[in-house]
ZAKE-404807 format. One record per residue (C-alpha): residue in three letters; z, x, y. Coordinates in Angstrom, 2 decimals, padded with zeros to 5 digits. Layout:
- ALA;Z;X;Y
...
***
This chain:
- UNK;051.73;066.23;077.26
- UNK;055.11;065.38;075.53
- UNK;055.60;065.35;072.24
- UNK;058.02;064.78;069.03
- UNK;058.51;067.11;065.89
- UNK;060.26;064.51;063.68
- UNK;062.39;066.56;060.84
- UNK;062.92;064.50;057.74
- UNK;064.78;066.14;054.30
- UNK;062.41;066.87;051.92
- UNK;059.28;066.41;053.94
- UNK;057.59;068.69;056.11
- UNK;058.04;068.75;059.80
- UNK;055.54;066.68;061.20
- UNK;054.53;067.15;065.26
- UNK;053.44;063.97;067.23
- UNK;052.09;063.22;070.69
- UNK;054.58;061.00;072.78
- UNK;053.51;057.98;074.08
- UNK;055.26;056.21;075.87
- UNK;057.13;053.42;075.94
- UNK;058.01;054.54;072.03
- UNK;060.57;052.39;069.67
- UNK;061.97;053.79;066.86
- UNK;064.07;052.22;064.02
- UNK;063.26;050.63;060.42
- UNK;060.97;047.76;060.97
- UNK;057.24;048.44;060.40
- UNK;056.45;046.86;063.85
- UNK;058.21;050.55;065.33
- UNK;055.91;052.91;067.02
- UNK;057.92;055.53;064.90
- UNK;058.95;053.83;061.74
- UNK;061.89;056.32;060.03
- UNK;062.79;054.62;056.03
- UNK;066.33;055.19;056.19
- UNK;069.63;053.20;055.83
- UNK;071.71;054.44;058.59
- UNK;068.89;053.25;061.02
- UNK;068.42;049.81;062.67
- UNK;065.33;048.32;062.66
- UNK;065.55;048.57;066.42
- UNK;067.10;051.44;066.72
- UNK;066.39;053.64;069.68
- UNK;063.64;053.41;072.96
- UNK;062.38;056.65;074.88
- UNK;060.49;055.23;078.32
- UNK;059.19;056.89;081.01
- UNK;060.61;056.77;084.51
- UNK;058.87;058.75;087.25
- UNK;058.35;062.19;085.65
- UNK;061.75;061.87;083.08
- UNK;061.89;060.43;079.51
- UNK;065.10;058.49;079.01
- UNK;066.33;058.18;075.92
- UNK;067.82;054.53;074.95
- UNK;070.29;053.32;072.09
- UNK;069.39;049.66;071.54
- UNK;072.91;048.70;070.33
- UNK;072.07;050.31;066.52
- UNK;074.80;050.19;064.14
- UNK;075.29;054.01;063.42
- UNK;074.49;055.28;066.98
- UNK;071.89;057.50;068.28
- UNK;072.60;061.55;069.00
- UNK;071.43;064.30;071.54
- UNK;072.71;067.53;070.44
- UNK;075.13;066.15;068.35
- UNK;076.74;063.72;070.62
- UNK;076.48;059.95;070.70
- UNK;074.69;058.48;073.58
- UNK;075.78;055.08;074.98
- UNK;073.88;055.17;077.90
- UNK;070.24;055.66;079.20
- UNK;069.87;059.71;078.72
- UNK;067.53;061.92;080.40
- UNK;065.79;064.21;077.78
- UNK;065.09;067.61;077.98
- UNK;062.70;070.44;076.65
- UNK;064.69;071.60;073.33
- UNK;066.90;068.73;072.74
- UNK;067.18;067.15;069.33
- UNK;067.75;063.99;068.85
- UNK;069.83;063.01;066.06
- UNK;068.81;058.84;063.97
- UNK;070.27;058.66;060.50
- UNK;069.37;062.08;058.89
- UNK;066.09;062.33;060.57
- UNK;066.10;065.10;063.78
- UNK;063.66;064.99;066.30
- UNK;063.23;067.65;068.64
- UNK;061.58;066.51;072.06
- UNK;059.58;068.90;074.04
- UNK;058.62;067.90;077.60
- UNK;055.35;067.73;079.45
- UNK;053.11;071.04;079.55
- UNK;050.24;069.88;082.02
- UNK;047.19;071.98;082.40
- UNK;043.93;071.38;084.07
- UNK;042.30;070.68;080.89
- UNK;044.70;068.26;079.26
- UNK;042.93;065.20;078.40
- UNK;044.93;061.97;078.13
- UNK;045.34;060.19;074.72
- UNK;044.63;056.41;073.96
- UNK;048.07;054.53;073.31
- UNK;048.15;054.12;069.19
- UNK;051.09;053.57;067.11
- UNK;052.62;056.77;065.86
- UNK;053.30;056.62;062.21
- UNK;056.17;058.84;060.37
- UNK;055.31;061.18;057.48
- UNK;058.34;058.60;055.86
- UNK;055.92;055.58;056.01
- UNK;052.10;055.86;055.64
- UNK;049.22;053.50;055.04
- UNK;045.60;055.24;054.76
- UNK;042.01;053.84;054.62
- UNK;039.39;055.44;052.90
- UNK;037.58;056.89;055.84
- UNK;040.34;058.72;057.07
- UNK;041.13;060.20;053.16
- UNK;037.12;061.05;052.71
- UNK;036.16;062.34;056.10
- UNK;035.70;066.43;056.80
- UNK;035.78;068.15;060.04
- UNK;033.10;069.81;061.08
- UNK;033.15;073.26;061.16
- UNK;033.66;073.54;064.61
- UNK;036.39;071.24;065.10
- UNK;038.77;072.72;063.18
- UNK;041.21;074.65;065.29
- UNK;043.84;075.56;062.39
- UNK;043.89;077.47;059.63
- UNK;046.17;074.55;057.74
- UNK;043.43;072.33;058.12
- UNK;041.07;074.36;056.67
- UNK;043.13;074.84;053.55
- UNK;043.80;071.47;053.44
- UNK;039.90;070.54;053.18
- UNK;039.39;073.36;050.71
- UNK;042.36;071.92;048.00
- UNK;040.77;068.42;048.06
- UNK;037.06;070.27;047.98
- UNK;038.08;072.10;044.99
- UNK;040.20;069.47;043.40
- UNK;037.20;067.21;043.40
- UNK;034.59;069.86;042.38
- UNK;037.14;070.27;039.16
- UNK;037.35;066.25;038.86
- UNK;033.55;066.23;039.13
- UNK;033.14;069.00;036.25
- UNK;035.63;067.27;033.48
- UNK;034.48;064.18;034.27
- UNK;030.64;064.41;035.05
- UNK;029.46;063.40;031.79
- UNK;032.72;061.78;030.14
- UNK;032.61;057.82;028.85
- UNK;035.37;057.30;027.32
- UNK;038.08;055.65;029.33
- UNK;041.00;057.62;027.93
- UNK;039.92;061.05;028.08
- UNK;039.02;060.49;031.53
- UNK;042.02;058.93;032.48
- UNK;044.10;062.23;030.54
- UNK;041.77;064.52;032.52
- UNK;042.53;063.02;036.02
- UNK;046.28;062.86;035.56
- UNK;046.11;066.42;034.35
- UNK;044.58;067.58;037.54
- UNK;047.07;065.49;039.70
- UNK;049.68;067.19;038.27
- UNK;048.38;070.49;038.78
- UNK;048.24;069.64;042.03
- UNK;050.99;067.50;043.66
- UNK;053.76;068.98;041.44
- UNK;056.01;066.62;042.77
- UNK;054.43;063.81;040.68
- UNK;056.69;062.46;037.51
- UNK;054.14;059.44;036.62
- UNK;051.01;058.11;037.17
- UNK;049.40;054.61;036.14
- UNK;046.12;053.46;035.80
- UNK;045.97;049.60;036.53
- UNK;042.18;048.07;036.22
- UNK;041.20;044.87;036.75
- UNK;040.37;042.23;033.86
- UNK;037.87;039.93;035.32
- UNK;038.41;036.97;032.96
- UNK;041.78;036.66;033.97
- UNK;041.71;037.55;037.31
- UNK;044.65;039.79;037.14
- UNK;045.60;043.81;036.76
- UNK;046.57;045.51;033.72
- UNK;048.13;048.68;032.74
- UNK;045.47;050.81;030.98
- UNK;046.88;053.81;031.42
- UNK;050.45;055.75;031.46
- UNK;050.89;059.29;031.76
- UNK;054.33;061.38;032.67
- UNK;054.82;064.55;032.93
- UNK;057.33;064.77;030.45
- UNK;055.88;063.07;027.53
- UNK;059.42;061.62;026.09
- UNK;059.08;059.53;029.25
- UNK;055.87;057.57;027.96
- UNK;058.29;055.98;025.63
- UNK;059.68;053.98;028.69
- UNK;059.21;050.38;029.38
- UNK;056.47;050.77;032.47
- UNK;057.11;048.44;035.50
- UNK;055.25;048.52;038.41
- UNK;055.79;047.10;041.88
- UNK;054.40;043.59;042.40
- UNK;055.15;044.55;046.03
- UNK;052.91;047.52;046.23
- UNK;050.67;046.66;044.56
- UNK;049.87;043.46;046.09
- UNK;049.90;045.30;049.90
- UNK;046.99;047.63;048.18
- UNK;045.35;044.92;046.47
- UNK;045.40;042.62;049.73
- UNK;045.00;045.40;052.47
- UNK;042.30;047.55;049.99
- UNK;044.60;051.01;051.66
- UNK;046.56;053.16;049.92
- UNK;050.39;053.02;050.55
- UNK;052.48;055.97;050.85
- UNK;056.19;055.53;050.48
- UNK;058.30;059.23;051.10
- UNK;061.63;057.18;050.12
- UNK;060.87;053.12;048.28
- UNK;064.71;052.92;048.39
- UNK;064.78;052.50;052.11
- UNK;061.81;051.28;053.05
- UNK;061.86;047.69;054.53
- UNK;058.37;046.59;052.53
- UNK;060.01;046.89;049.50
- UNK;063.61;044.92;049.76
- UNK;062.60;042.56;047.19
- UNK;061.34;044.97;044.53
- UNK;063.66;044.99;041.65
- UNK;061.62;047.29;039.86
- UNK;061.70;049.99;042.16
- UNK;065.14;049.90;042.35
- UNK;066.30;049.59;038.75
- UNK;063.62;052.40;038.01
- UNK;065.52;054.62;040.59
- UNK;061.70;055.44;042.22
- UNK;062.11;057.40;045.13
- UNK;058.74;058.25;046.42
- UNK;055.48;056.63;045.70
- UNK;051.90;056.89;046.01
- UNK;049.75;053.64;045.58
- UNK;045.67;053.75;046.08
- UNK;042.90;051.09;045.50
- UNK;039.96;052.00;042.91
- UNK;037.01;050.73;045.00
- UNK;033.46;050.21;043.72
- UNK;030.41;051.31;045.42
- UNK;030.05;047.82;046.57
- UNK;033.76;047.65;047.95
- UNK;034.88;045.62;045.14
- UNK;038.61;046.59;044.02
- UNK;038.41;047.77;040.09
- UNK;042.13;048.67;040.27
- UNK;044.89;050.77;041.29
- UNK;046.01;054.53;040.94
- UNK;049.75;054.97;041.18
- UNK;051.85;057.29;040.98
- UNK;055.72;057.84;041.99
- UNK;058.56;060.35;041.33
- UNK;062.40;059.66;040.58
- UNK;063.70;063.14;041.67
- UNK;063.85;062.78;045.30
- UNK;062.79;061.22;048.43
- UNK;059.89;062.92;050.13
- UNK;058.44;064.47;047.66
- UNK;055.06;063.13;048.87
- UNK;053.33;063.46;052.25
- UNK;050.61;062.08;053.97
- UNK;048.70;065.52;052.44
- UNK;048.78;064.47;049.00
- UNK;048.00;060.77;050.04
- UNK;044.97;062.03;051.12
- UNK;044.26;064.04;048.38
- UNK;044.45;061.60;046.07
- UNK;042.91;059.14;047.72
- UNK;039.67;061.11;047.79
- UNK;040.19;061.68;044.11
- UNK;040.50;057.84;043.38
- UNK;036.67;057.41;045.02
- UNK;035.20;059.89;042.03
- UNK;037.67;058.14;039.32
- UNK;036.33;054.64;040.31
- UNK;032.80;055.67;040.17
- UNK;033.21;057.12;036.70
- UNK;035.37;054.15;035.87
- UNK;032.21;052.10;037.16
- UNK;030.17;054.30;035.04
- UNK;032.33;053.83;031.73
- UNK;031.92;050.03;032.33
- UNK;028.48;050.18;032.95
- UNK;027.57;052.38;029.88
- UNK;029.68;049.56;027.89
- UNK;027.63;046.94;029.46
- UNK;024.50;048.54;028.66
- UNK;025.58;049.40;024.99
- UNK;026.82;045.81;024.34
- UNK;023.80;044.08;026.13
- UNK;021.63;046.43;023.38
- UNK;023.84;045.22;020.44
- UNK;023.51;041.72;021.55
- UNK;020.17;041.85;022.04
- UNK;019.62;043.40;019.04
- UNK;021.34;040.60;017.36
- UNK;019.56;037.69;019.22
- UNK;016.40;039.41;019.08
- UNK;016.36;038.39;015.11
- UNK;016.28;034.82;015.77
- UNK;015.67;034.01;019.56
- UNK;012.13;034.84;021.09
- UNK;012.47;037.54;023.70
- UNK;012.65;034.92;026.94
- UNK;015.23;033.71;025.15
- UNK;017.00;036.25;024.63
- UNK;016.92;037.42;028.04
- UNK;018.06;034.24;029.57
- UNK;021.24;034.78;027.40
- UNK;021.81;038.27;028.69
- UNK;020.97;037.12;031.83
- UNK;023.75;034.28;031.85
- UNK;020.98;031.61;032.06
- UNK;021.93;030.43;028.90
- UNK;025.81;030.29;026.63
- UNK;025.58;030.05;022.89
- UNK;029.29;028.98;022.00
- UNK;030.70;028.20;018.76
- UNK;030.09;024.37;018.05
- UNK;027.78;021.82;017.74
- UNK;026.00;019.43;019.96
- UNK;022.77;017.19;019.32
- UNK;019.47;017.85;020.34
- UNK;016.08;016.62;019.78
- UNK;014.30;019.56;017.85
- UNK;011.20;020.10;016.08
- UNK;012.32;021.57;012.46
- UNK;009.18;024.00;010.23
- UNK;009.73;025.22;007.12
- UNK;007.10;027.34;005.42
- UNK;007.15;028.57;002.05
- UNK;004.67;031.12;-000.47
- UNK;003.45;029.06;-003.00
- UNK;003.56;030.93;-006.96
- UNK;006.10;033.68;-005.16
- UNK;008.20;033.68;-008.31
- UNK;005.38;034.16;-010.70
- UNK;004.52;037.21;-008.61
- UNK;007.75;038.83;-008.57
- UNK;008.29;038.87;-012.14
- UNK;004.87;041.35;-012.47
- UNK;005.14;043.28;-009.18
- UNK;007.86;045.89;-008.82
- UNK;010.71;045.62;-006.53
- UNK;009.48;047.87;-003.60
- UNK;006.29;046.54;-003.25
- UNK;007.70;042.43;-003.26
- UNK;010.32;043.63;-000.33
- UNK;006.97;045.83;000.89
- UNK;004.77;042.51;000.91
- UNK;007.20;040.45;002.37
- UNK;008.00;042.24;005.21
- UNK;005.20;042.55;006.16
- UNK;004.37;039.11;005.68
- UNK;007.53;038.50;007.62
- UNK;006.87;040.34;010.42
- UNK;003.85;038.99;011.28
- UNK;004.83;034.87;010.74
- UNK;007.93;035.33;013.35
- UNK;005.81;037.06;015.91
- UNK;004.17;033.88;015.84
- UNK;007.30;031.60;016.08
- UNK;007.63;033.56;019.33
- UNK;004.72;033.44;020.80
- UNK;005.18;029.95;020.61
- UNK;008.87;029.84;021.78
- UNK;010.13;029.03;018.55
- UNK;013.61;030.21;017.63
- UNK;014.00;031.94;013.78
- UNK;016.59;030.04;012.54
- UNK;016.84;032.16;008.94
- UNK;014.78;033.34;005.98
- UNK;015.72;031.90;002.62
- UNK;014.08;033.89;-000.05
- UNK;010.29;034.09;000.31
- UNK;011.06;031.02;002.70
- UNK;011.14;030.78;006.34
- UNK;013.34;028.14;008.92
- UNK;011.93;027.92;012.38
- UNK;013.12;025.33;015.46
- UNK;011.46;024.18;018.95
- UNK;013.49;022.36;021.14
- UNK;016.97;024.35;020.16
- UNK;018.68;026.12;022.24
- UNK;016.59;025.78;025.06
- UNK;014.34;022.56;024.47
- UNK;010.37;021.87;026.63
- UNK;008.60;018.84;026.93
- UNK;005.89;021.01;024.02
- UNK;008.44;022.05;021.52
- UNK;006.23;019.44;019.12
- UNK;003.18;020.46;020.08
- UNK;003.88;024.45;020.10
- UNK;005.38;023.84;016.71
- UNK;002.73;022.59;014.99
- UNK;000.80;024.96;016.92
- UNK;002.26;027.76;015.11
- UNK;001.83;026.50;012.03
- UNK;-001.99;026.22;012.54
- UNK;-002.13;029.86;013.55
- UNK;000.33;031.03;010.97
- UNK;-002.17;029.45;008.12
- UNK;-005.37;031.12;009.89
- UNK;-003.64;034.66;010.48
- UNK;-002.54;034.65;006.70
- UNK;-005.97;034.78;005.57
- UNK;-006.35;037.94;007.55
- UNK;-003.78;038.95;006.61
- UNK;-005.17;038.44;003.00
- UNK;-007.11;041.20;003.06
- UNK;-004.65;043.72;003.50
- UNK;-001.94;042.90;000.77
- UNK;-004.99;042.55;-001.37
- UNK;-005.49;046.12;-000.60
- UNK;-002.30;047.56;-000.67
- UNK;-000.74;045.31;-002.76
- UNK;-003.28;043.81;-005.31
- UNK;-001.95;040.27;-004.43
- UNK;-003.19;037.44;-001.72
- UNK;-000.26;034.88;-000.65
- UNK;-000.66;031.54;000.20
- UNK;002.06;029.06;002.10
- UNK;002.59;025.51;002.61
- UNK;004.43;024.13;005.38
- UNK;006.36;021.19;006.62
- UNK;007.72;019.66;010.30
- UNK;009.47;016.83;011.24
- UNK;011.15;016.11;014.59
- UNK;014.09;014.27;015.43
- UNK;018.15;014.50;016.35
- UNK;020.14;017.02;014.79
- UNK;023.35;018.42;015.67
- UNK;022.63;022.35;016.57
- UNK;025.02;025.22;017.21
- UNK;026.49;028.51;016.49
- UNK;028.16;027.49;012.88
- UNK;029.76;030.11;010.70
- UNK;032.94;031.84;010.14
- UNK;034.91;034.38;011.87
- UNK;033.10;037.27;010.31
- UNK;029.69;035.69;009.86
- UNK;028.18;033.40;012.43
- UNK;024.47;031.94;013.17
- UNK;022.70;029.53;015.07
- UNK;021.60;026.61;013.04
- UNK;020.85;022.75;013.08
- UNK;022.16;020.35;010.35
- UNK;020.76;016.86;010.05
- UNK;018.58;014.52;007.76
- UNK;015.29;015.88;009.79
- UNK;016.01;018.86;008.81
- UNK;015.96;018.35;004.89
- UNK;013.33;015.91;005.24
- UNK;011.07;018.93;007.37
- UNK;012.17;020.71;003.99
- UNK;010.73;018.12;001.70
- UNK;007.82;018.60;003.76
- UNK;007.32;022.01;002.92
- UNK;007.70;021.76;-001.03
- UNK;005.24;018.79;-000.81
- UNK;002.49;020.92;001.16
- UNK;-000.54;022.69;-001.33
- UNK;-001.37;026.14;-000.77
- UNK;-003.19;026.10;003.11
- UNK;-001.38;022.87;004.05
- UNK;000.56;021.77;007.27
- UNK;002.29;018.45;006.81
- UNK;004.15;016.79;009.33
- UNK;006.38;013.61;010.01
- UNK;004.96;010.28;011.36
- UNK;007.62;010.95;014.22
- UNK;006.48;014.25;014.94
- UNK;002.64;013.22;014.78
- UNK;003.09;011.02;017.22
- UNK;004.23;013.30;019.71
- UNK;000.88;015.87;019.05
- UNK;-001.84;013.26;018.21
- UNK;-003.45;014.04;021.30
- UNK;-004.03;017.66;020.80
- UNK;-004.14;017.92;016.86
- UNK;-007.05;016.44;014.48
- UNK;-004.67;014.87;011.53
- UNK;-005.76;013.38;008.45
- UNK;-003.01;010.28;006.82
- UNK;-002.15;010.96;003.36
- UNK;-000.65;008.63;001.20
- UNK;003.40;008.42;001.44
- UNK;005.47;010.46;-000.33
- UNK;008.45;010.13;-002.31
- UNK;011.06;013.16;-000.83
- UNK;014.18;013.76;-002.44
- UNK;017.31;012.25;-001.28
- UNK;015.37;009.47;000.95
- UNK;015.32;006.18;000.04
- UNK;011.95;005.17;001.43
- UNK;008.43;006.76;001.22
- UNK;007.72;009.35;004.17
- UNK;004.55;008.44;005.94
- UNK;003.07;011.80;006.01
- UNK;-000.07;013.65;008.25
- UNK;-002.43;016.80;006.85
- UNK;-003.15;018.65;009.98
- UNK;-007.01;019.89;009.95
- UNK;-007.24;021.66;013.51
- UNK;-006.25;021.86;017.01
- UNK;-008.45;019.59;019.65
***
């Protein structure tokens, strides 16, 4: 069968099947596409008549050549001539037929001067019995090896920038021809790429102001292929980038950072001012089967950040949100933002009655001993209950139903808790006596109604509380209650009368209320 070896400066000769009819010139929509100025974008046919190839000019501006002389007219190739379009030469050698040729599907022929590459075609080996040159071989061996030695510096490595160094490194070893390379990753809030990384290989070059294509970038964003350009100058994709031209960027190589799922992380990029051609379709590949392990360890850093955060947040929420809670939040079932909204909650305060006394004739240790313990043991059952800790305020302790996440039973599992925090504590009794020579006893206090609840702090310091009159009133609650006592609101007992036995006291006079609070002793659940 026919075929082509196209000859372009700086880039090595590259050998190509002729199929026929074949158009050459500028435009993308070419069978051969050749990036260069002196070429038309319709430059040149070659069709088939009977057994001859003849060689057309389509009217381009700087002619077409055969051995050096213009041809105006149809031309009849033969074996050894080279044809001469802009400063690329293409030597055409005729048909060899042999019994065992095999005839090739028509497909677009693509110049070493203008590549686009999927990941398949980067990533796939031949099998060992398939490969019929030793250039091939070599070829599978420097991308083998270059990604055993990306696997081995990276393996194990989480932090972005030391990655990042590491990869460039090895690109440099080796495509030499590479000046700069740019890591561009995606930032999901805004939808949009930005420069994480820079690396030259003269480091007075970092200094630069870094611009990259908009025009390449969006083909390898859109398309999800790498881009090889041998001479950005020239090439028709790229009339409108300013930035390539002002940079003086000859030759570039652009390549999409893929998760395993296919979503695009980023881009890899990398270009050279020195010349055109300085990369092939070679080093596209090579790099493109590199970008596959830097994306996965890209996916990896994120994911160990994820991971680390989601333990720091839940670390944090875990001190005042039960755990369903808490996992609705990481789960993005539920936002806490900054501000304020109202809400119906159920407000407790409990509080050790003769605390003070005690401190003054127990030591320090065994006070923060007693109390943690103590502690420990009251929020469990806020929990249990799906109560949120809102804060502990000395010996003190704030909980809330119905905030963040409110239930039809936030009054009920309130009041709940406070029956079984008052039972446990005598249990509990029994050990602090032991271990700490002292018993504790707690009143406590609930009262339901709107409050405005939020995250509420400052910049540095921030917390999720409720404000609101029901909340000191719960509070007045509390310092009212004797030792063993659970008081709670006439507006709160009339949400849990069914499934609490209450005893009326007589009203009390709370601090900062104008009226007597109608207030309930609760004895026991139903």
């Amino acid at each position: 069968m026919a075929k082509l070896i196209i000859s372009t400066p700086g880039i090595p000769d590259q050998e190509v099947p002729l199929n026929v009819p074949l158009s050459m010139g500028r435009h993308p929509e070419q069978s051969l596409q050749i990036l260069d100025r002196l070429v038309s974008k319709e430059h040149a046919r070659i069709e088939k008549v009977g057994s001859e190839y003849l060689l057309t000019d389509l009217n381009s501006r700087n002619g077409t050549f055969v051995n050096g002389k213009m041809v105006r007219e149809p031309h009849t190739l033969r074996t050894g001539d080279s044809i001469g379009i802009g400063a690329t030469k293409i030597t055409f050698e005729g048909d060899q037929r042999t019994e065992e040729e095999v005839e090739l599907s028509d497909k677009t022929i693509t110049s070493a001067v203008r590549s686009v590459l999927d990941y398949k075609s980067a990533t796939n080996f031949l099998a060992a019995a398939e490969i019929k040159d030793e250039g091939a071989l070599r070829r599978d061996y420097d991308r083998l090896r270059l990604a055993y030695l990306l696997h081995q510096e990276l393996a194990l490595e989480l932090d972005l920038k030391i990655m990042l160094d590491k990869t460039f490194e090895l690109i440099f070893q080796f495509i030499p021809g590479v000046g700069r390379g740019i890591v561009m990753l995606l930032n999901p809030a805004e939808n949009r790429l930005e420069i994480t990384k820079v690396k030259t290989k003269d480091p007075r070059d970092e200094k630069q102001k870094v611009v990259v294509s908009s025009t390449i970038v969006n083909q390898v964003l859109k398309d999800r292929r790498s881009v090889l350009s041998s001479d950005a100058l020239v090439d028709d994709r790229f009339d409108q980038a300013k930035s390539i031209i002002l940079q003086g960027i000859r030759s570039t190589m652009t390549v999409p950072l893929l998760s395993r799922g296919g979503a695009v992380l980023g881009i890899l990029h990398m270009d050279s001012q020195s010349a055109a051609g300085i990369f092939n379709e070679q080093d596209l590949a090579v790099v493109q089967s590199l970008a596959g392990q830097v994306a996965l360890q890209i996916e990896n850093v994120f994911l160990a950040r994820r991971i680390e955060a989601d333990a720091e947040t839940k670390h944090k929420l875990s001190r005042f949100l039960s755990p369903n809670l808490v996992e609705k939040v990481l789960n993005g079932q539920m936002v806490l933002e900054k501000g304020g909204e109202y809400k119906n909650v159920t407000i407790m305060f409990s509080d050790i009655r003769g605390f003070t006394t005690m401190s003054e004739r127990r030591k320090p240790d065994e006070i923060v001993g007693l109390l943690n313990d103590y502690f420990e043991s009251m929020v469990e059952i806020v929990f249990q209950h799906g109560g949120t800790l809102d804060k502990f305020m000395g010996d003190a302790i704030m909980a809330l139903w119905g905030a963040p996440i409110s239930t039809p039973d936030d009054p009920v599992m309130a009041v709940g808790a406070a029956v079984r925090m008052q039972r446990l504590l005598t249990s509990l009794n029994e050990k602090f006596k032991e271990r700490f020579g002292e018993e504790l006893a707690i009143g406590i206090g609930i009262d339901t109604g709107p409050v405005v609840a939020g995250l509420m702090g400052s910049s540095k310091t921030i917390s999720y509380t409720v404000v609101g009159g029901y909340v000191n009133r719960a509070s007045r609650l509390c310092s009212a209650a004797s030792a063993g006592e659970v008081l709670i609101s006439e507006d709160t007992f009339r949400l849990v009368e069914k499934h609490f036995l209450v005893k009326e006291k007589e009203p009390i006079k709370c601090k900062g209320i104008a009226e007597l609070v109608r207030v309930y002793r609760v004895l026991d659940m139903v």
